[in-house]
C-alpha positions in Angstrom: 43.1 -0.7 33.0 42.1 1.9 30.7 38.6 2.6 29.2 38.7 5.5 28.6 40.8 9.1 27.8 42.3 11.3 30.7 39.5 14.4 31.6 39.7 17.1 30.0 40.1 20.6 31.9 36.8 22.2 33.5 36.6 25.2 30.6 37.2 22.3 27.7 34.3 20.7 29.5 32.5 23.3 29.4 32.9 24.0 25.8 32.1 20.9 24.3 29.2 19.3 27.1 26.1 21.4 26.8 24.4 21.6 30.6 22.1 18.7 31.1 23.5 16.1 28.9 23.1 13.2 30.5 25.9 10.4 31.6 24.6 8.2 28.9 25.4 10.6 26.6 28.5 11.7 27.4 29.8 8.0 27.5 28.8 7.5 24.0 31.0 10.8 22.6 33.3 9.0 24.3 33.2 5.8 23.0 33.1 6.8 19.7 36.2 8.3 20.2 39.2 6.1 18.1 41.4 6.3 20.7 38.9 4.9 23.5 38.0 2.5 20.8 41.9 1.4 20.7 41.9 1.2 24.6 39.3 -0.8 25.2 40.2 -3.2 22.5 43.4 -3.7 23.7 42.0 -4.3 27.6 39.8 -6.5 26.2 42.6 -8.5 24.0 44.4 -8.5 27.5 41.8 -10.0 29.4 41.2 -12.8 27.0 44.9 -13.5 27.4 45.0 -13.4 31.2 41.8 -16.1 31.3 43.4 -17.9 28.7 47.2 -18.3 31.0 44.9 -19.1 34.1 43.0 -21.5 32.5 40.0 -20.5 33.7 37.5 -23.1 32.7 38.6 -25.4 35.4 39.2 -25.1 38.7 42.9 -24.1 40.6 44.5 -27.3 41.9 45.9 -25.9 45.6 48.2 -28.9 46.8 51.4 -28.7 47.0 54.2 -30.9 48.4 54.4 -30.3 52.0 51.5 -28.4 52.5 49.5 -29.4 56.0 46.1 -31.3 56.9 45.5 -31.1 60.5 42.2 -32.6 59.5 43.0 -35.0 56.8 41.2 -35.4 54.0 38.4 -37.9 52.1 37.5 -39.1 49.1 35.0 -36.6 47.8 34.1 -39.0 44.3 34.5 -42.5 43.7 37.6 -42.6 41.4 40.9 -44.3 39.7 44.5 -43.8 39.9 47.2 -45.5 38.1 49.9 -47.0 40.3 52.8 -45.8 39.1 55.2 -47.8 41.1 52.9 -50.8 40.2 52.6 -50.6 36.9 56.6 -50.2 36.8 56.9 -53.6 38.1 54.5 -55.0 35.8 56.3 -53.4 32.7 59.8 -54.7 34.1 58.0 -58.1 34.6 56.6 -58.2 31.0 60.0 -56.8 29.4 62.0 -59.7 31.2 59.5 -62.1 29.3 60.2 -60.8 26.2 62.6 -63.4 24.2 65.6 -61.8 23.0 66.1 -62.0 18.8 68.5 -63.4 17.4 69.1 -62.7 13.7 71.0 -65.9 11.4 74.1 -65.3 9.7 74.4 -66.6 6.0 77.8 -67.2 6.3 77.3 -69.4 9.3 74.5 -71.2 8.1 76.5 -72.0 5.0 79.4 -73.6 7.3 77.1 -75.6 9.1 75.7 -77.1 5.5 79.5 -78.0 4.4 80.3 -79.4 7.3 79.8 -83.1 6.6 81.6 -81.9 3.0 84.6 -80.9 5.0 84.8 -84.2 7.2 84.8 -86.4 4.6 87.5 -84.1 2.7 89.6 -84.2 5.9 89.1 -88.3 6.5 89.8 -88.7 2.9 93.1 -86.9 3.4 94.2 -88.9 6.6 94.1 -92.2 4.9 96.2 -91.0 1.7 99.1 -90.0 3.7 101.3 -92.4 4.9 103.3 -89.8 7.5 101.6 -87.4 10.0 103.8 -84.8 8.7 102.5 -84.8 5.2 98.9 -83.9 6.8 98.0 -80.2 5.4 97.8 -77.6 7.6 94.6 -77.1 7.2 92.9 -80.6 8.4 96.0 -80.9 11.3 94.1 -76.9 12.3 90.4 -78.5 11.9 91.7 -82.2 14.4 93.3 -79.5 16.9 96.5 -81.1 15.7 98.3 -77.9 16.3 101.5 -78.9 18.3 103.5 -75.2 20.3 106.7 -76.7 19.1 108.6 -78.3 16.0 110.0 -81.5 17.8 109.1 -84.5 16.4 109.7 -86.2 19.8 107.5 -83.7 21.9 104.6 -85.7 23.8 101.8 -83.3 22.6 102.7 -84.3 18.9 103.1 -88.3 19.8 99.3 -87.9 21.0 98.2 -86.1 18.1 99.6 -89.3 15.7 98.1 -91.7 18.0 94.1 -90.2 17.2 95.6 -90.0 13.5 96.5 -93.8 13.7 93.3 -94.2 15.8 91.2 -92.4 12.6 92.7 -94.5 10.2 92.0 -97.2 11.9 88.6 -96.9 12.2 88.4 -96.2 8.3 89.9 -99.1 7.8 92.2 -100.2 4.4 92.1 -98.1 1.7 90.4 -100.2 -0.3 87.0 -100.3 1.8 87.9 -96.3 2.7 85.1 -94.7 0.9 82.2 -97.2 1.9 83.4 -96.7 6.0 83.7 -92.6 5.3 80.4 -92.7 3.7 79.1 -94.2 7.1 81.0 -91.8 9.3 80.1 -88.4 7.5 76.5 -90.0 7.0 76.4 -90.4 11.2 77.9 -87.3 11.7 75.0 -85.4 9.5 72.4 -86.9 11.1 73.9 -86.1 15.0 74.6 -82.5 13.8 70.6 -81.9 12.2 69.4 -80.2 15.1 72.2 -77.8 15.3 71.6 -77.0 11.7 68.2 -76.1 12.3 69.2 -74.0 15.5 71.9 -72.3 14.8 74.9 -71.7 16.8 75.5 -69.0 19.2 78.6 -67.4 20.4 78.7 -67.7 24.3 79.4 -63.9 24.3 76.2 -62.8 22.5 74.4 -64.0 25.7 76.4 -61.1 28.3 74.8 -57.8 26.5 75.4 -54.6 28.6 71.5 -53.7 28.3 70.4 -56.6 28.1 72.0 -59.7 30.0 70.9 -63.4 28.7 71.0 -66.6 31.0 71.5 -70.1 29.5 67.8 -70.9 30.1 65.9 -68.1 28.5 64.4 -68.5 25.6 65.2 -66.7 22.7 63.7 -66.2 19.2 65.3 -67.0 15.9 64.5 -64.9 13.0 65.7 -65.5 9.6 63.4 -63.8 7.4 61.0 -60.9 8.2 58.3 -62.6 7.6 58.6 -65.7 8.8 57.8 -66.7 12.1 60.4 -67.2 14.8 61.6 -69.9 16.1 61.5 -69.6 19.9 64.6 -72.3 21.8 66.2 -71.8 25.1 69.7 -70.0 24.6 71.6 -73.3 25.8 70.6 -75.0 22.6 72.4 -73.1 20.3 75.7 -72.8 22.6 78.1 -75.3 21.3 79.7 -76.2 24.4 76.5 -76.9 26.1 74.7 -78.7 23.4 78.0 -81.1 23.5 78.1 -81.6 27.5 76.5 -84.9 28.0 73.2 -83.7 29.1 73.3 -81.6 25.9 71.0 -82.0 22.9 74.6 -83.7 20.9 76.6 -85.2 23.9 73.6 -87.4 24.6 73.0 -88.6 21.0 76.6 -89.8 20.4 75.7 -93.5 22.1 72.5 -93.7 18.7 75.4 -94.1 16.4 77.8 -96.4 16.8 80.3 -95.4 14.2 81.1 -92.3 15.6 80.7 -93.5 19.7 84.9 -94.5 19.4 86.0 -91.4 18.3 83.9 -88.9 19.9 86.7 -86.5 21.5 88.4 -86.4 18.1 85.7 -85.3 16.2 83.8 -83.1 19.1 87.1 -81.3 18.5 86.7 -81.7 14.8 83.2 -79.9 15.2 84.5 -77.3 17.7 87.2 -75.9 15.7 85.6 -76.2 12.0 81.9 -74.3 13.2 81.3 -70.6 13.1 78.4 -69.2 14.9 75.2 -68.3 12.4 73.3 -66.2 15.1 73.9 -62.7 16.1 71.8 -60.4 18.4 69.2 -58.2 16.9 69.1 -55.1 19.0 66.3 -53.3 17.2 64.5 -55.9 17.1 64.4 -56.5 20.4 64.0 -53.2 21.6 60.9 -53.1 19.0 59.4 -56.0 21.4 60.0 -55.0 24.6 57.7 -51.7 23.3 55.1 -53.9 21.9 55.7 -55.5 25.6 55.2 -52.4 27.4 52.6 -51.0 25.1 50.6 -54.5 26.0 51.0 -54.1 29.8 48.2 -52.7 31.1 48.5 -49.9 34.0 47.5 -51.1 37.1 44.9 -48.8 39.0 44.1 -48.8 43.0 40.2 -47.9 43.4 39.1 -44.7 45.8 36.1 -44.8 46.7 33.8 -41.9 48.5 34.6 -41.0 52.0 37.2 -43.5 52.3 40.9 -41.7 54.0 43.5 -40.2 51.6 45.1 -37.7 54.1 45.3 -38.7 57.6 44.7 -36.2 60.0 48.3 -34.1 61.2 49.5 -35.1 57.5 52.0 -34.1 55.4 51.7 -33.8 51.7 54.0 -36.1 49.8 54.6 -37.3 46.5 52.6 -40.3 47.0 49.8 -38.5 48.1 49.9 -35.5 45.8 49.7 -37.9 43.0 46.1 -39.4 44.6 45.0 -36.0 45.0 45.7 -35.3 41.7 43.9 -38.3 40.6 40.8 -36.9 42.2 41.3 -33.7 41.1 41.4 -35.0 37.0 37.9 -37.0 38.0 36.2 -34.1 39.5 37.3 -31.9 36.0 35.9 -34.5 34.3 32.8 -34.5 35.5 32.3 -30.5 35.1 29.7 -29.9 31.8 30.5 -27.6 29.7 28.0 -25.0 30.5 29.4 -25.0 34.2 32.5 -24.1 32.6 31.0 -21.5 30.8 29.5 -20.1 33.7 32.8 -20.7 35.8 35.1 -18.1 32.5 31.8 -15.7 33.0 32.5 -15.6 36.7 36.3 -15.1 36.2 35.9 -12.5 33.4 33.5 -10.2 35.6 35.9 -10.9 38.5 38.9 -9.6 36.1 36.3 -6.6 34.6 36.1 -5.1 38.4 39.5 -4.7 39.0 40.6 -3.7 35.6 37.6 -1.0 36.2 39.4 -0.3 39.7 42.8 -0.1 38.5 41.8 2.0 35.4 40.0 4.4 37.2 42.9 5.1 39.4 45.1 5.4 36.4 42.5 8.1 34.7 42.4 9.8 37.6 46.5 10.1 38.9 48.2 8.6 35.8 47.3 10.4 33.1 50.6 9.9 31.0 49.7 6.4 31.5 46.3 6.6 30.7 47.0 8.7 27.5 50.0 6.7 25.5 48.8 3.8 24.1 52.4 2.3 24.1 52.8 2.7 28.0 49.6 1.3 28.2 50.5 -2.3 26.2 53.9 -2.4 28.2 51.5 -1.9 31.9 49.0 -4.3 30.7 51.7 -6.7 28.9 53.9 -6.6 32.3 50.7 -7.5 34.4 49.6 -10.5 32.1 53.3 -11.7 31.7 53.9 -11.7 35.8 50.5 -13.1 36.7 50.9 -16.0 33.6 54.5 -16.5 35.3 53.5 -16.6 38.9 51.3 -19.6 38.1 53.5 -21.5 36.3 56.0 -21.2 38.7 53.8 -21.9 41.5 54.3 -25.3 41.1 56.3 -28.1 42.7 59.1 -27.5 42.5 60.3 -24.2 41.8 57.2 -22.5 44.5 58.4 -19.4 42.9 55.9 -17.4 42.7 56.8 -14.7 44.4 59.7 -13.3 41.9 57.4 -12.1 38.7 54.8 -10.5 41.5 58.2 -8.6 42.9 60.0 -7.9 40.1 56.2 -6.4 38.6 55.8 -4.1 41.7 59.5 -3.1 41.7 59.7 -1.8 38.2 56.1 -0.1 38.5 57.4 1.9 41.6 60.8 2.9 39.8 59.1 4.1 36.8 55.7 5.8 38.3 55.2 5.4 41.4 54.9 3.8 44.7 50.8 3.8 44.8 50.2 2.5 41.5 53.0 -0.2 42.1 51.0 -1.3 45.5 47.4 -1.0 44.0 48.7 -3.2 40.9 50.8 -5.8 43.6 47.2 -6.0 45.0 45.2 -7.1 42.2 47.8 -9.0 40.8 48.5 -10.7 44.3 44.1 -11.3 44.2 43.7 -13.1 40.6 47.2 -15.1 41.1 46.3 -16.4 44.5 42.6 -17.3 43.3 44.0 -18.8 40.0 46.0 -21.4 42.4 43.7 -22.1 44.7 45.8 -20.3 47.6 44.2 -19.7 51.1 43.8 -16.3 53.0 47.4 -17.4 54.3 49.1 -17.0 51.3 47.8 -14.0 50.0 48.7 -12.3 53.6 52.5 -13.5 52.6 52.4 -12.1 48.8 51.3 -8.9 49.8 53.7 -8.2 53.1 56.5 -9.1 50.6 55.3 -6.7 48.0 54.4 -4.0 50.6 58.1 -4.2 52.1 59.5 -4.0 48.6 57.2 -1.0 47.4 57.3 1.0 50.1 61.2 2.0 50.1 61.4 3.1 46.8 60.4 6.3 46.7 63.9 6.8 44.7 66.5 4.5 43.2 70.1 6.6 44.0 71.9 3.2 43.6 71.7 -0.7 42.9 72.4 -1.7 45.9 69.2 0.1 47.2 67.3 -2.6 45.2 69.6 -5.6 46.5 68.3 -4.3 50.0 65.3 -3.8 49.1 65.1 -7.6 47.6 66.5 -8.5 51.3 64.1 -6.8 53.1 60.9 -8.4 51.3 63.0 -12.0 51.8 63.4 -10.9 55.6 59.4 -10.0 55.7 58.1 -13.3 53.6 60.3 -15.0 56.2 58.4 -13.9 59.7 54.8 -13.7 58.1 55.3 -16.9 56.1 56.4 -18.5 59.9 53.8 -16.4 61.6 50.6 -17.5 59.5 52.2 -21.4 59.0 51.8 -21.8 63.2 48.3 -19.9 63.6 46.7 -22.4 60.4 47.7 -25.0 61.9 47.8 -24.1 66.0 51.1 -26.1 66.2 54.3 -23.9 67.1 56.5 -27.6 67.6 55.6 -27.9 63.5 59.3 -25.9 62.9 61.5 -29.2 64.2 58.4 -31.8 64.3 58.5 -32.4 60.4 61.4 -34.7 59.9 61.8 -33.6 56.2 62.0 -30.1 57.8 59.7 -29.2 54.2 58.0 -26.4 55.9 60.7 -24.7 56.8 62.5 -24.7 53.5 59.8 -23.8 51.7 59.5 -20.7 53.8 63.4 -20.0 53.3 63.0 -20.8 49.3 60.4 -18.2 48.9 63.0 -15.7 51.1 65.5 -16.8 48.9 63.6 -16.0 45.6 62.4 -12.7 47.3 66.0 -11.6 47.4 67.1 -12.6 44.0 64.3 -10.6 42.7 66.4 -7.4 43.6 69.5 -8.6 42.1 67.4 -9.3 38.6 65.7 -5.8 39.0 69.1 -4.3 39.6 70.4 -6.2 36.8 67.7 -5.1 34.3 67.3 -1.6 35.5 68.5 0.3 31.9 66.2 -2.5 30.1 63.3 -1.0 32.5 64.2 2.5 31.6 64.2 1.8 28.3 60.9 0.1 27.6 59.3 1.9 30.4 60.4 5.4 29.3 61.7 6.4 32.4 65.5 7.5 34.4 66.3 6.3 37.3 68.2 8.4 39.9 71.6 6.5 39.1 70.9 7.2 35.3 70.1 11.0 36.3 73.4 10.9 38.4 75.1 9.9 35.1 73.5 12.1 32.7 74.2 15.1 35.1 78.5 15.1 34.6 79.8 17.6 33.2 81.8 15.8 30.6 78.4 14.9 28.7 79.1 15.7 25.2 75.9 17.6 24.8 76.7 19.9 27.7 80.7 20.6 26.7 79.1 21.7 23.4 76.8 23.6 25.1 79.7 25.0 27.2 82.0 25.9 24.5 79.5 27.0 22.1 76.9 28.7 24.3 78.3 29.6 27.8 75.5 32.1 28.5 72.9 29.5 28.0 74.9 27.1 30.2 75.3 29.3 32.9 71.5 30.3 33.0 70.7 26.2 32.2 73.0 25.6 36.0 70.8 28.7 37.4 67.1 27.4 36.2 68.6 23.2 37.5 69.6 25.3 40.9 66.1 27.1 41.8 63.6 24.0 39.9 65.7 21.6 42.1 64.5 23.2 45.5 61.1 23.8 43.9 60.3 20.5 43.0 61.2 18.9 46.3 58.9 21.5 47.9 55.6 19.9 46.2 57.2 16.5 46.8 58.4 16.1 43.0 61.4 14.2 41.6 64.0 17.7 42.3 67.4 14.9 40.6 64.9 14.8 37.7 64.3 18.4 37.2 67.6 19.8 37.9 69.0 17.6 35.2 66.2 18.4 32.6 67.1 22.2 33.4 70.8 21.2 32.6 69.2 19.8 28.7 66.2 22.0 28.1 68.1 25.0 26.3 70.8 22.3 24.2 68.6 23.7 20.8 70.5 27.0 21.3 73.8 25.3 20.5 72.4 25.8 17.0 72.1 29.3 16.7 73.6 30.9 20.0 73.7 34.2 19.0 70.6 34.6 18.1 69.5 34.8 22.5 70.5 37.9 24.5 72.4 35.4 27.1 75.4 34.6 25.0 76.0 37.9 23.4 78.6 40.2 24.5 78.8 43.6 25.9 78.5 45.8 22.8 77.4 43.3 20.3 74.6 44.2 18.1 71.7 42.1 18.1 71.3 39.7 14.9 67.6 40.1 15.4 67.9 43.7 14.5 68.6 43.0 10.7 65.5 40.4 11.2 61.4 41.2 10.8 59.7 40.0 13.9 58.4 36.9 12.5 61.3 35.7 11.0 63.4 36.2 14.8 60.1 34.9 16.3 61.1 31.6 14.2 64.4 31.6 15.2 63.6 31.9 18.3 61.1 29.0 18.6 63.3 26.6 16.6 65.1 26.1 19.4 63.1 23.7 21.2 62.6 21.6 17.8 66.4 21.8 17.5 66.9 20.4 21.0 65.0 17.6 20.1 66.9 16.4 17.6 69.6 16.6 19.4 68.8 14.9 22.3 67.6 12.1 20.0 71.1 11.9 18.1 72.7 11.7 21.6 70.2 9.2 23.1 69.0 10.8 26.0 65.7 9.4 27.9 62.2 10.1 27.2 61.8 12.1 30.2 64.6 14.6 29.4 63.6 15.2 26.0 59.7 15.9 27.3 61.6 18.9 29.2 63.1 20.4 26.1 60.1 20.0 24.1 57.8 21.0 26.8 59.5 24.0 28.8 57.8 26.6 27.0 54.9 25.1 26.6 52.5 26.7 24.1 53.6 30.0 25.2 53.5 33.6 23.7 57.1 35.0 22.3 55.7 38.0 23.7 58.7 40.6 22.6 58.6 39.9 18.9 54.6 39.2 18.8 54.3 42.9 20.4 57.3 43.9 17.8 55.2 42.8 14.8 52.2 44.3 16.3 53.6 47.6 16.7 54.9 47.2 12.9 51.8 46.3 11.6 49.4 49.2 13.3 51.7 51.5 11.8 50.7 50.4 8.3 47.3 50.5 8.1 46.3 48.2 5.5 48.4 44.9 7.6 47.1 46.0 10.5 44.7 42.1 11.0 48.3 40.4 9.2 49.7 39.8 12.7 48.0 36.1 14.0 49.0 35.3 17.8 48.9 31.7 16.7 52.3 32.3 14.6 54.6 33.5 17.6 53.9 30.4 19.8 56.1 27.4 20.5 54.5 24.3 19.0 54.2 22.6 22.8 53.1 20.1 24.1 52.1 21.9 27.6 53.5 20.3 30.3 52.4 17.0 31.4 53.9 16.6 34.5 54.4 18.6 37.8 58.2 18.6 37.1 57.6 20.1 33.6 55.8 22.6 34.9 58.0 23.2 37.4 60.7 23.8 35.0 58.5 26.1 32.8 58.3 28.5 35.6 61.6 28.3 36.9 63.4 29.0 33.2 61.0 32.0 32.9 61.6 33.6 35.9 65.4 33.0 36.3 65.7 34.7 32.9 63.1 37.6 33.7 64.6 38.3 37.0 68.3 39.5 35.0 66.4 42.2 33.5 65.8 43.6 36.7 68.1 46.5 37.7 67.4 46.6 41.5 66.2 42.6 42.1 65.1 43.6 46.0 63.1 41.0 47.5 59.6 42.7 46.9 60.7 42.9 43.1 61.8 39.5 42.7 58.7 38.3 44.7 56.6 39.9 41.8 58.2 39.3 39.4 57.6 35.8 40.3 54.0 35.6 41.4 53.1 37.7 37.6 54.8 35.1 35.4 53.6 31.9 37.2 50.0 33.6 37.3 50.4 34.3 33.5 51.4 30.5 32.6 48.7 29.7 34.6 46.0 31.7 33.2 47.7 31.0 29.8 46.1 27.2 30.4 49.8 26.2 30.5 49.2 24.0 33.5 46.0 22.0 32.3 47.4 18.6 31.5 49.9 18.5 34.3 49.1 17.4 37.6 49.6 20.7 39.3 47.2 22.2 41.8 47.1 25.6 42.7 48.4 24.9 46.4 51.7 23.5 44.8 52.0 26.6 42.6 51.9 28.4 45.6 54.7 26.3 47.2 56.5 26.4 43.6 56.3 30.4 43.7 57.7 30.9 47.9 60.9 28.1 46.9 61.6 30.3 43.7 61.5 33.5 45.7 63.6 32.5 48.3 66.5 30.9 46.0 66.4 33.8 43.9 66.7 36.2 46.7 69.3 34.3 47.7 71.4 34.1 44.3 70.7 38.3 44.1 71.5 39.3 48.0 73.4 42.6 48.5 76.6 42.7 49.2 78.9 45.0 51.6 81.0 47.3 50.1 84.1 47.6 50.9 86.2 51.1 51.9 88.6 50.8 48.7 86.0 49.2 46.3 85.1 52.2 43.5 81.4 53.5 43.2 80.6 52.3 39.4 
């Protein structure tokens, strides 16, 4: 992390520290600085975020399924845990006591209180008839007198006459009808009470797909709200039950004489004329069996200190990972809050040193890290987001921890470079395996994986490089996650001992998320470029055809400045792989950096032809010095109207630097000596490009290489020694020009810069033979 801005150059030090101040001093011009301000506001915003996604004001809890105890384990604290499996059963118990409702039916109800009405109708009818046939249809339906055919012979309907004569009979004459009815329907009210104040049931109520009833459960009976219910077993308000002779009716018949005789008629009678006046209340069930469950309390098995959890040679499963958690959640609650206190202080100095270590690396060999704010949030943002991942995913039973640590390390090494990427794996790899309570074991694991997937990208020329990349880290987690598994626990025979095989597919999971972390980095490489502000070699490879629309302008409309763009990408090329730079990069900055000429190309000597006048001739020096630096502001546009990268668009803006337009600066000079009174009109200040200087070694590069590919055309005899000085004189100018400061440049590779450009312009300008029949020009 970043506290504060990249160092200056030795001679700005110089100018602005006076000799003795002292470190004290120095770091308060610095923090009252508004841009150190902004960076340490925003580390300190990010550290409150990273202690807030680790939760650090309670301890890691390290125990996952399958993990090992050679040595077992004991209580450590008397303490609690809810049997789940226990208090299940208890809940099912208490939910199977719980009385199903039934809810009554009005129209039901209202049957069942004109039934004796409709008996004494239906008797009255059968003793004014004097034929069976002139019964209505309605009392023959209510008897059950319902013959399949019309013969007045068939068997079935000589039955049904004889229980008709059989009724009437029992009524007795006319004459004494009404008093022997009265008796009858009076009987029949009083056998049929309890019914009335049950209810009936329909047998199919009782087989609910949720919920199934059995004839001997009791049920409850609401009618109201806000009454209380009436609680029955479930055979007493089936029908056919309460009219079997054990039943609540079928037992009563012999307590009335009257009706005794003709109890199949009129059990039929009953049967056929009664609705049921219950129906199942589903809500209001289901809002018992919660009061049920809410009632039920959990049942808890008791731990007490030192007593066995984990027997020795152990494995951790779900059983036992819940008892440790139990332990776990008694231990947290017994931390004070000023132990917490002192636990975040711990984990915010902890998180202070390595942001100090990380940030002074960056200050020191990142400065276009250190110096944007924006790439700043994005590093810091990427760091918080994998570390917050990594724990979450830690967890049973993803155990995926190893994918936002990968994918982190992977995206820092394609867009800077392979050091930072391993130095920030390492910190990352430190706070996540402390923020899970991981051993020694695990951290060795994380960091061979991120090691194997760091290392081999020094350059991304395709996706599949990543996809092997991803299978080489899932390869490496594989043998070291083996490897430190058998010297923990001693026991080589633990790879086909554990019958659930966990330990081994743990290890293959964590290989298998190691490998998908190079398909989702090869899937997300132009998001990566994109918030990252970087190219990646196959986006270089791309932007390098020919059939880019920005270079077929520049083709067609500026061939000169074409052919010496393909000349500068040739020599920077070779150049930059000298000093170890990106060469893909430069060479296809070189092929952008002049695209502002498409503008106004002939207004540069390279695209004018023989015997053309120069434009600038009709021009004052300042107004062609304008020209001539609006070409770099011009490319910028353009490259931002065709979308190019960051990175290609810091070349165009940044290959000349804040360099002199020295032809039209010593123009003006010369014109203003000659006039006497304008002779201090001429400032220096008004025939330089705007900049910004380079800022990295591949800029600078390119600076050097576009100045001397143009300067060595001007020579008429380009021998070696010529072209050797030529070279050495302008890279020493940019130098001395302070053109190098805020790259990364030393003077070795300037060196190394000025032998490559030599020898490939040497090359490009060798002599040739000349033949017999070729004319002397």
């Amino acid at each position: 992390m970043i506290f504060f801005s990249p160092r200056r150059s030795r001679f700005q030090r110089l100018s602005v520290h006076k000799v003795g101040t002292s470190w004290s001093g120095r770091l308060g011009d610095q923090l009252s600085r508004t841009d150190v301000s902004l960076r340490l506001s925003i580390c300190f915003v990010v550290l409150a975020g990273l202690m807030l996604s680790l939760q650090s004001w309670q301890a890691p809890f390290p125990y996952r399924l399958g993990d090992d105890f050679p040595n077992g384990m004991v209580a450590r604290v008397d303490f609690k845990r809810v049997n789940q499996g226990k208090t299940d059963v208890a809940r099912i118990e208490a939910v199977s006591r719980v009385p199903p409702v039934f809810r009554v039916l009005p129209a039901g109800v209202e049957r069942l209180r004109n039934l004796p009405n409709d008996l004494r109708r239906h008797l009255f009818e059968l003793v004014e008839v004097n034929k069976f046939s002139e019964l209505s249809a309605e009392t023959r339906a209510a008897f059950g007198w319902v013959a399949p055919g019309p013969s007045a012979i068939d068997p079935l309907t000589q039955k049904f006459e004889a229980e008709w004569n059989t009724l009437r009979e029992a009524i007795g004459p006319i004459a004494s009808a009404e008093r022997k009815i009265d008796e009858l329907v009076g009987e029949f009210s009083q056998l049929t009470t309890p019914v009335k104040k049950v209810g009936i049931l329909d047998i199919s109520e009782l087989a609910r797909p949720l919920q199934k009833i059995r004839l001997d459960d009791e049920i409850n009976i609401v009618e109201n709200e806000t009454d209380k219910p009436l609680t029955r077993s479930a055979s007493d308000a089936v029908l056919d039950e309460l009219l079997k002779a054990t039943g609540i009716l079928g037992s009563q018949w012999k307590s009335f004489p009257s009706l005794l005789p003709l109890q199949p008629i009129l059990e039929r009678w009953f049967k056929n004329r009664a609705i049921p006046s219950l129906e199942f209340d589903q809500a209001a069930t289901n809002i018992k069996i919660a009061e049920a469950n809410e009632k039920t309390e959990p049942v808890e098995d008791e731990y007490k200190r030192g007593q066995l959890l984990i027997a020795p040679g152990s494995i951790i499963k779900s059983e036992e990972l819940n008892v440790l958690h139990a332990q776990y959640d008694e231990l947290e609650s017994k931390v004070t809050f000023s132990e917490r206190i002192v636990r975040m202080v711990s984990v915010f100095l902890l998180l202070t040193v390595l942001a100090g270590l990380n940030g002074f690396y960056l200050v020191r060999n990142e400065r276009r890290l250190a110096a944007s704010v924006g790439r700043l949030t994005v590093y810091l943002l990427a760091i918080t987001t994998s570390i917050a991942l990594s724990r979450l995913l830690s967890f049973d039973p993803w155990r995926a921890q190893v994918v936002p640590l990968l994918c982190t390390v992977m995206v820092l090494a394609i867009a800077y470079n392979q050091v930072l990427a391993a130095l920030t794996g390492f910190s990352m790899t430190l706070v996540l395996t402390l923020a899970i309570g991981g051993g020694l074991g695990q951290f060795v694991v994380l960091m061979s994986a991120i090691a194997a997937s760091v290392v081999p990208l020094n350059q991304v020329s395709n996706r599949m490089k990543l996809v092997r990349v991803g299978f080489g880290a899932a390869i490496t987690f594989l043998f070291v996650s083996l490897g430190t598994g058998i010297i923990e626990t001693q026991q080589l025979s633990r790879l086909w001992s554990d019958p659930d095989q966990r330990f081994l597919l743990n290890i293959l999971r964590g290989a298998g998320w190691c490998f998908l972390s190079g398909f989702l980095v090869s899937g997300s490489l132009p998001f990566i470029e994109s918030l990252f502000g970087v190219v990646t070699d196959i986006s270089l490879l791309e932007l390098s055809d020919v059939s880019h629309p920005l270079l077929q302008e520049l083709i067609q409309k500026a061939p000169g400045t074409y052919s010496h763009s393909n000349g500068v990408a040739t020599i920077a090329e070779t150049a930059a792989d000298a000093i170890g730079a990106n060469g893909l990069l430069c060479r296809v900055g070189a092929y952008y950096h002049d695209i502002g000429k498409i503008m106004k190309p002939h207004y540069f000597v390279e695209n004018m032809t023989a015997g053309q006048t120069s434009r600038h001739e009709s021009l004052n020096p300042a107004m062609s010095a304008l020209v001539i630096i609006g070409h770099v502001k011009d490319g910028v546009e353009l490259a931002h109207q065709h979308n190019l990268p960051e990175p290609l668009i810091d070349f165009i803006e940044q290959h000349h630097g804040t360099t002199l337009v020295e032809y039209f600066f010593h123009a003006a000079t010369k014109q203003a000596e000659s006039q006497p009174d304008h002779r201090f009109d001429v400032e220096e200040s008004a025939f330089r490009y705007p900049g910004r200087k380079p800022q990295t070694r591949e800029a600078a590069v390119l600076m050097v290489a576009d100045a001397v590919e143009g300067a060595s055309r001007t020579l008429a005899e380009p021998t070696p020694k010529r072209l050797e000085t030529l070279v050495h004189e302008i890279a020493m100018k940019r130098l001395l020009d302070g053109q190098f400061e805020e790259s990364s440049l030393t003077l070795s590779e300037l060196a190394t810069i000025e032998d490559s450009l030599t020898k490939s312009l040497i090359g490009i300008h060798h002599g040739r033979i000349k033949y017999p029949e070729q004319k002397t020009a």
